[in-house]
C-alpha positions as CSV (number, residue, x, y, z in Angstrom):
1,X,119.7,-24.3,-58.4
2,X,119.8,-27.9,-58.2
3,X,117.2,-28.0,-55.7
4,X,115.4,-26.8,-58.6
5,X,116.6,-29.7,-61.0
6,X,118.8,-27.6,-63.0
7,X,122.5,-28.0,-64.0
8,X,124.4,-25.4,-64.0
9,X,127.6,-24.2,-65.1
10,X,130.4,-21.2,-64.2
11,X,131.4,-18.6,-65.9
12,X,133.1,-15.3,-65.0
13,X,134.3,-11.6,-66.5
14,X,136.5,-9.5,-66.0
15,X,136.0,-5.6,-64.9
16,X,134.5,-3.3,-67.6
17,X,133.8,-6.5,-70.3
18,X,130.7,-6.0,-72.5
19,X,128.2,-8.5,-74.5
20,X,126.6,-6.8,-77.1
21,X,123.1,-6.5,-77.9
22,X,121.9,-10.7,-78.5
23,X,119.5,-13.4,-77.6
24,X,119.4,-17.0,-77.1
25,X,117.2,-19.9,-78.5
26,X,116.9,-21.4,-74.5
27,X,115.7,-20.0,-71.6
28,X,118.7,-19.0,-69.2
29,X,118.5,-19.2,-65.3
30,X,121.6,-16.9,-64.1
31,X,122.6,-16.6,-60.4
32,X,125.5,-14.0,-59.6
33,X,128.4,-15.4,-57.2
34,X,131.1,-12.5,-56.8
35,X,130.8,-9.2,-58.5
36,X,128.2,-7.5,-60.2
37,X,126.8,-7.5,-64.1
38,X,124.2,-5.4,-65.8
39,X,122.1,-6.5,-68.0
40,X,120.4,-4.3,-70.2
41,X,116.9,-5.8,-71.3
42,X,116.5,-3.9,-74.8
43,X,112.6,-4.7,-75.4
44,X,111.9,-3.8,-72.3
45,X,113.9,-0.5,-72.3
46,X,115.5,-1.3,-68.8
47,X,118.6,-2.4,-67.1
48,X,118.9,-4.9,-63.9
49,X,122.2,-5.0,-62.1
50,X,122.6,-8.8,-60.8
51,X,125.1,-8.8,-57.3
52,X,126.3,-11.6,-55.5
53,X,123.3,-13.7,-54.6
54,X,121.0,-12.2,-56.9
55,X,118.9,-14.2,-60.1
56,X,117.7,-13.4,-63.0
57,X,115.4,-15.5,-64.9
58,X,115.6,-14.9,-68.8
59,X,112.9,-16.2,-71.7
60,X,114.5,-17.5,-74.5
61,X,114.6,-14.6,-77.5
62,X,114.7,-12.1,-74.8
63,X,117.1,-9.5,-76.5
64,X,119.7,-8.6,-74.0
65,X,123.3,-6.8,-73.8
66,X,125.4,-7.0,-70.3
67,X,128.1,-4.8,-69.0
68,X,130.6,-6.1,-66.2
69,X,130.7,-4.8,-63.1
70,X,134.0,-2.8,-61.7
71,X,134.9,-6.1,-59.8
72,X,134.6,-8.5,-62.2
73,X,131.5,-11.0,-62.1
74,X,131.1,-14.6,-61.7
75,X,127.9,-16.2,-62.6
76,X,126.0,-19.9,-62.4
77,X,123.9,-20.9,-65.6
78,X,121.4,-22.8,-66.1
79,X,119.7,-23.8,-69.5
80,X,116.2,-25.1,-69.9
81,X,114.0,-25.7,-73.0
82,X,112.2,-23.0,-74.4
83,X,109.0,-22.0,-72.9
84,X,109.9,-23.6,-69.4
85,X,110.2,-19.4,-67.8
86,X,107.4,-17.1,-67.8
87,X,107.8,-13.9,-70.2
88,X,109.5,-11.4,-69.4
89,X,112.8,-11.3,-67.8
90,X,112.5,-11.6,-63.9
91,X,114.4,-10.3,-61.6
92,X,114.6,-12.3,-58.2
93,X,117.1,-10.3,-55.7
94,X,115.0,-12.3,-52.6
95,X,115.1,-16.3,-54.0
């Protein structure tokens, strides 16, 4: 992620936590380091699992909910202005 220029930070659940339906004013660059996390994109009427290694770029206003994996989860995060990721949500298993 730095490569990339961004700054991110760490943040971690534990097994079976939930974030309700919600969206940001940022765009959000998440990277998965331990465990797994759904996110359930609610626009776009689909869910992506994010495992260890895995990124998921999300537009700001991208309405979004996330359920924890049975193993916990453990994420980087990035923030970048608004506008700075292309719509929609991308899912990047391979980066």
């Amino acid at each position: 992620m730095r490569a990339e220029g961004l700054q991110p930070s760490t943040w971690g659940n534990g097994p079976g936590d939930h974030y309700g339906d919600h969206a940001h004013d940022y765009d959000k660059v998440l990277v998965a380091t331990r465990g797994s996390i759904v996110f359930h994109l609610m626009d776009a009427g689909t869910d992506v699992e994010l495992r260890e290694g895995e990124r998921l770029d999300l537009p700001a206003r991208t309405r979004h909910a996330a359920s924890v994996g049975p193993n916990g989860v453990s994420c980087l995060e990035a923030h970048l202005p608004a506008g700075s990721l292309v719509a929609p949500a991308r899912y990047r298993p391979e980066w």
